[in-house]
C-alpha positions in Angstrom: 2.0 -28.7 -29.3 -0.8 -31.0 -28.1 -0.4 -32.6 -25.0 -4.0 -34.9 -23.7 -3.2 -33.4 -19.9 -1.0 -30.5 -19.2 0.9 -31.0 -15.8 2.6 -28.5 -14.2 5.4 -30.5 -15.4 5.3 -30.2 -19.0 3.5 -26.4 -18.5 6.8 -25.3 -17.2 8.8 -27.1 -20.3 6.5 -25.3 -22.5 7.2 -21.6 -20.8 11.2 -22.9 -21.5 10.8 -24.0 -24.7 11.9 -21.3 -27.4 10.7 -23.4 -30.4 6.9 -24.1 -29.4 4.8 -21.0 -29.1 1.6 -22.9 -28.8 0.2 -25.5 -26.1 -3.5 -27.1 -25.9 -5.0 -29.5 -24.0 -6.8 -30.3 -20.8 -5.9 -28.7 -17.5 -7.2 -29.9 -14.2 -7.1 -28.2 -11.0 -9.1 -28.1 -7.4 -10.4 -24.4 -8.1 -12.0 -24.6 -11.7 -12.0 -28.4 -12.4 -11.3 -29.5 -15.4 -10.6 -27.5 -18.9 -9.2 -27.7 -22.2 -7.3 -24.8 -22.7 -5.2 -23.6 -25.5 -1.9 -21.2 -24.3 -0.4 -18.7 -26.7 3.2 -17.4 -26.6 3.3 -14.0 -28.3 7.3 -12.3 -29.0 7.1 -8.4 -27.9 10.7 -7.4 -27.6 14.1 -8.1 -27.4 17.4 -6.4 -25.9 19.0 -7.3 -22.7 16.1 -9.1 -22.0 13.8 -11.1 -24.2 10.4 -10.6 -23.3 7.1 -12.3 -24.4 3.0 -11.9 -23.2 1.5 -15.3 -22.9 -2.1 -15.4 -23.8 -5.0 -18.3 -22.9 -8.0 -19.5 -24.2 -10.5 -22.1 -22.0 -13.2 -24.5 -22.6 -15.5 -26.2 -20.0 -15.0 -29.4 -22.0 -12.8 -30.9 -24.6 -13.5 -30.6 -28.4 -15.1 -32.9 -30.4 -13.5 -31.2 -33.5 -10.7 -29.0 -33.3 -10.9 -26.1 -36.0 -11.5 -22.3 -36.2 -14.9 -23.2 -35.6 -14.1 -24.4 -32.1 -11.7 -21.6 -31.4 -13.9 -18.7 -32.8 -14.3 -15.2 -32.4 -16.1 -15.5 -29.5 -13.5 -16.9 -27.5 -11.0 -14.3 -27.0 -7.4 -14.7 -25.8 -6.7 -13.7 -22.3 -3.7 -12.0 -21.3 -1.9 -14.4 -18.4 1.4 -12.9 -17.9 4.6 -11.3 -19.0 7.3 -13.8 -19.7 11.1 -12.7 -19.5 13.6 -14.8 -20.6 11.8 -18.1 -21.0 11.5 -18.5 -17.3 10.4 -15.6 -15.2 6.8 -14.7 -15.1 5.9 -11.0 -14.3 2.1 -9.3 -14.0 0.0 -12.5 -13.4 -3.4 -12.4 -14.2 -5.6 -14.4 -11.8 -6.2 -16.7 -14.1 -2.7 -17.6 -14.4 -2.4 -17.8 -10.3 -5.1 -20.7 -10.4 -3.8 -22.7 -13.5 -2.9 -25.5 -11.2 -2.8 -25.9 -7.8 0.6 -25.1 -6.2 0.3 -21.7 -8.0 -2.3 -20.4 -5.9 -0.2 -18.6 -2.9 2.3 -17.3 -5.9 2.9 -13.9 -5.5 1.9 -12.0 -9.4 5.5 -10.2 -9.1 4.0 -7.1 -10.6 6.5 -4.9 -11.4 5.2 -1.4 -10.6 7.2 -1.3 -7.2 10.1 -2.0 -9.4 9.9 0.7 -11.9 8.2 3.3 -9.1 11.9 2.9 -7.1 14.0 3.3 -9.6 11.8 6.0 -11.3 11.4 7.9 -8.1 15.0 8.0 -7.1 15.3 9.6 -10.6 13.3 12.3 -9.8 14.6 12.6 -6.7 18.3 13.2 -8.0 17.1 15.1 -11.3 14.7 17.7 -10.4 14.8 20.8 -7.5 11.7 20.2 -5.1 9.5 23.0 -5.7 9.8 25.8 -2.9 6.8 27.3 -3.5 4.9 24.3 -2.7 6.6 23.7 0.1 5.7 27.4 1.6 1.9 26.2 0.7 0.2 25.3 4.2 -2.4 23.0 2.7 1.0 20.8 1.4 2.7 21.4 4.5 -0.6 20.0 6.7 -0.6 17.0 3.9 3.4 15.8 4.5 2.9 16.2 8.2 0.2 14.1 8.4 2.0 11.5 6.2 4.9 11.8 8.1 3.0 11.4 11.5 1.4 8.2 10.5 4.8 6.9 9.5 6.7 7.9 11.9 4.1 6.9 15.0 2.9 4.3 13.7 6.2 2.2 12.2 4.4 2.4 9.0 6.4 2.3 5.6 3.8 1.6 3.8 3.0 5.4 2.2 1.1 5.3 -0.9 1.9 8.7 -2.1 4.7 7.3 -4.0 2.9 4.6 -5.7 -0.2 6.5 -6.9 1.8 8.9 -8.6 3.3 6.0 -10.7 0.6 4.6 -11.5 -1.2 7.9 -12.6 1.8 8.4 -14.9 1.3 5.2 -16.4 -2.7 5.9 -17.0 -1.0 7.6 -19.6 0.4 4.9 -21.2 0.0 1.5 -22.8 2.0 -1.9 -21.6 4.5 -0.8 -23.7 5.9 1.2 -20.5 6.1 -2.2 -18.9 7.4 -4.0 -21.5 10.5 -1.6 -22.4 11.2 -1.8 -18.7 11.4 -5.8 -18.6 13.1 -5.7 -22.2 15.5 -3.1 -21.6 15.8 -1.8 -17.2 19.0 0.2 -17.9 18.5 3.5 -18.6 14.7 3.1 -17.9 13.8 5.7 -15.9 15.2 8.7 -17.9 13.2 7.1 -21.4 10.0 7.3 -19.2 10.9 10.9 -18.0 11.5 12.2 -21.4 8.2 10.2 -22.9 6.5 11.5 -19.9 7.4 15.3 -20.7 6.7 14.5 -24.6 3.8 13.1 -23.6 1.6 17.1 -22.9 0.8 15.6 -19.5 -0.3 18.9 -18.0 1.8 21.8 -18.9 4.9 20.6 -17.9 5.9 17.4 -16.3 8.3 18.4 -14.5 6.1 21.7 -12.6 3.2 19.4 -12.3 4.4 16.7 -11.0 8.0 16.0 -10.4 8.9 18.7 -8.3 5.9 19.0 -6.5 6.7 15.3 -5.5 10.4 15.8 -4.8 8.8 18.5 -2.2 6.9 16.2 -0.8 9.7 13.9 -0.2 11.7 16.8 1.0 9.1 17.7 3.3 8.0 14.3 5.0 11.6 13.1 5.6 12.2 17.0 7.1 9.4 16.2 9.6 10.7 12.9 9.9 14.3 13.9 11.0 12.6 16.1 13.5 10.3 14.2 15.4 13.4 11.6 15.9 15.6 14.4 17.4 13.3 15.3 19.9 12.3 12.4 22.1 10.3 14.8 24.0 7.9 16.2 21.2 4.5 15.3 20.7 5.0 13.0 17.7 7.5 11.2 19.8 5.1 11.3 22.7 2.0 9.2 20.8 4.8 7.0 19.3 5.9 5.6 22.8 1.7 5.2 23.8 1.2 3.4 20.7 4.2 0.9 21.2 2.6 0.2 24.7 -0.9 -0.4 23.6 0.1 -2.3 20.9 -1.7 -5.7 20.5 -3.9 -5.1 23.6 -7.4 -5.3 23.5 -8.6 -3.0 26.6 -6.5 -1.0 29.1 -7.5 1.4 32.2 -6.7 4.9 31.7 -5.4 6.4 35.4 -7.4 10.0 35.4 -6.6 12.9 37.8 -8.9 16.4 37.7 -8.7 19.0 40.5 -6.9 16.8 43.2 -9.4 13.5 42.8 -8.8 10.5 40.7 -11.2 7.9 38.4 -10.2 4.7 36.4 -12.2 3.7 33.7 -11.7 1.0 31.1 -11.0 2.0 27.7 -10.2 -0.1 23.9 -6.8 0.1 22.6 -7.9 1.0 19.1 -9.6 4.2 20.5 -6.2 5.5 21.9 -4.4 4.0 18.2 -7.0 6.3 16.2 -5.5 9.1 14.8 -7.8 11.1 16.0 -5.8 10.9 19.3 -2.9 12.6 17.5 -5.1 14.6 15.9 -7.1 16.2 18.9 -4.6 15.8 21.7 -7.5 14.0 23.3 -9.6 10.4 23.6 -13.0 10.5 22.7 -15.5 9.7 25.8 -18.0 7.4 23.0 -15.5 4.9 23.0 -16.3 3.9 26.6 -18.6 1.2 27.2 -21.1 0.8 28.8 -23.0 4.1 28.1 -22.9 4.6 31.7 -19.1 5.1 32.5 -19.2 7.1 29.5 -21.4 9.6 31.4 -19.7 9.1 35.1 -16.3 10.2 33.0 -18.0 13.0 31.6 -19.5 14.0 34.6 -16.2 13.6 36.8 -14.3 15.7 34.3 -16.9 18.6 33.8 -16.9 18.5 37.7 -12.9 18.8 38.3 -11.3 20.0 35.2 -10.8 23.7 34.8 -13.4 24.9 32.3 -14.1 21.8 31.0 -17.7 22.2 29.3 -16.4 25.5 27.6 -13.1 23.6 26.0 -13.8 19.5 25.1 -17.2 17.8 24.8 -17.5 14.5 24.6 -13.3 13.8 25.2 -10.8 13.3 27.6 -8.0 16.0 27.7 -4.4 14.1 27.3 -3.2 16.2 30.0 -5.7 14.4 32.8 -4.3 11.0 32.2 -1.5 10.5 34.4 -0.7 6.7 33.1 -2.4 3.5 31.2 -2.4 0.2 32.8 -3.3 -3.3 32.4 -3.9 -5.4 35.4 -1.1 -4.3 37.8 1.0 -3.2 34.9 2.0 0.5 34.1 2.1 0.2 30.3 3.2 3.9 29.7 3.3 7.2 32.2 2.0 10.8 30.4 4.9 12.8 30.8 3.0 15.7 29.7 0.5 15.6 33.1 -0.5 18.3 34.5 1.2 20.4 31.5 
């Protein structure tokens, strides 16, 4: 189908329509001007869904001739998007996002999250968690940490999850995606059994699925602790984050043998994980250089032993509370412990 200017308008017919697999002509927009472009539907499967890839060719100006002359060799088709259903558009390509205008803030609605849910909880429900992984200490130091940052931080954004899907599918052609858009029910298990057909290590399952179920296992094990013990030092940081949150600078209240100093400090230093890490702030965050040294100097003076156990840092057990202005954001509770 030929259409002089393609509008959003009839763009969006074209996507519905099941009889016209082809659209050319020019497209205009504020990013890349004007184009004549040619748009391909392409049929890749059918079940409870009907799925298609849409394709795209683009020309800084419009033909003089049309012919296989114009549309050679050299000017390949361009993958845009899944299309499911004749209406929903899956896996955009940027080029798709800046077809016209009002597309721009679209999201691509890729649908790895998707499949990496239902796939997961699969797992989850179908394989033992590996209990010799979990005795390992490097694993155990690796789920603490990820359930630290989570849990102190309010985070949910763990990636752990979704780089072991998308490793899987390095394995694997569009076809994954594909079956999944054509065909969701049942998915996950047709993926598990390619995946184990597939020689992907020795064993999918040793290799990867249970070691991943024991991470799961593991972090949400940490997880369940740190909340039961308001009192902990997980729990601790979590209540100093919360009240340096979306400050710039604070003053940290220190006390050493009996005297007392106030020095201004930046919020991200006490947010680093480093602070978790270290049970400590680091003195180079101070500035100037100068009450960097007269904190130094007031610490190595007053705290027991100070040179011989931190450089460069200021225990946690030294600051009694962290203000801003007259405000007491947050009172160590472990002072003087």
């Amino acid at each position: 189908m030929y259409c002089k200017t393609i509008t959003k308008k009839i763009f969006d017919s074209y996507i519905a329509n099941d009889s016209d697999t082809v659209l050319e002509g020019v497209v205009t927009n504020a990013f890349e001007g004007t184009a004549f472009r040619r748009f391909v539907r392409v049929p890749l499967a059918k079940g409870e869904h009907y799925v298609e890839a849409l394709y795209e060719q683009d020309f800084g100006s419009f033909p003089l001739a049309m012919g296989a002359n114009h549309f050679s060799i050299k000017n390949n088709l361009e993958f845009m998007a899944f299309i499911v259903d004749r209406k929903v558009t899956c896996c955009k390509s940027a080029a798709f996002a800046l077809l016209f205008d009002d597309y721009r803030q679209a999201d691509s609605n890729w649908v790895t999250a998707e499949m990496r849910e239902k796939f997961l909880a699969y797992i989850e429900k179908n394989y033992t968690p590996s209990a010799e992984v979990m005795k390992d200490k490097k694993f155990q130091s690796l789920t603490y940490d990820s359930a630290v940052k989570q849990y102190v931080y309010d985070r949910n954004n763990d990636t752990t999850a979704l780089d072991l899907m998308l490793k899987l599918l390095e394995k694997f052609d569009d076809s994954v995606i594909v079956d999944y858009l054509a065909n969701p029910s049942g998915w996950e298990e047709r993926f598990a059994n390619a995946l184990e057909r597939s020689g992907i290590g020795e064993s999918f399952a040793k290799e990867f699925a249970e070691p991943f179920v024991a991470y799961l296992v593991q972090t949400r094990q940490y997880l369940d602790a740190f909340s039961a013990d308001p009192s902990c030092w997980e729990s601790i940081c979590k209540n100093l984050m919360a009240a340096v949150k979306d400050r710039k600078n604070v003053r940290l209240n220190i006390v050493a043998g009996g005297k007392s100093m106030q020095v201004v400090y930046p919020a991200v230093g006490i947010e680093s994980y480093d602070t978790i890490r270290t049970k400590s702030l680091a003195t180079y965050a101070i500035s100037p250089a100068r009450h960097q040294e007269e904190v130094e100097r007031f610490l190595n003076d007053n705290y027991p032993n100070y040179s011989s156990k931190f450089y460069c840092d200021i225990p946690f057990d030294s600051i009694v509370s962290v203000l801003s202005g007259r405000k007491v954001l947050w009172e160590n509770p472990l002072f003087g412990k």
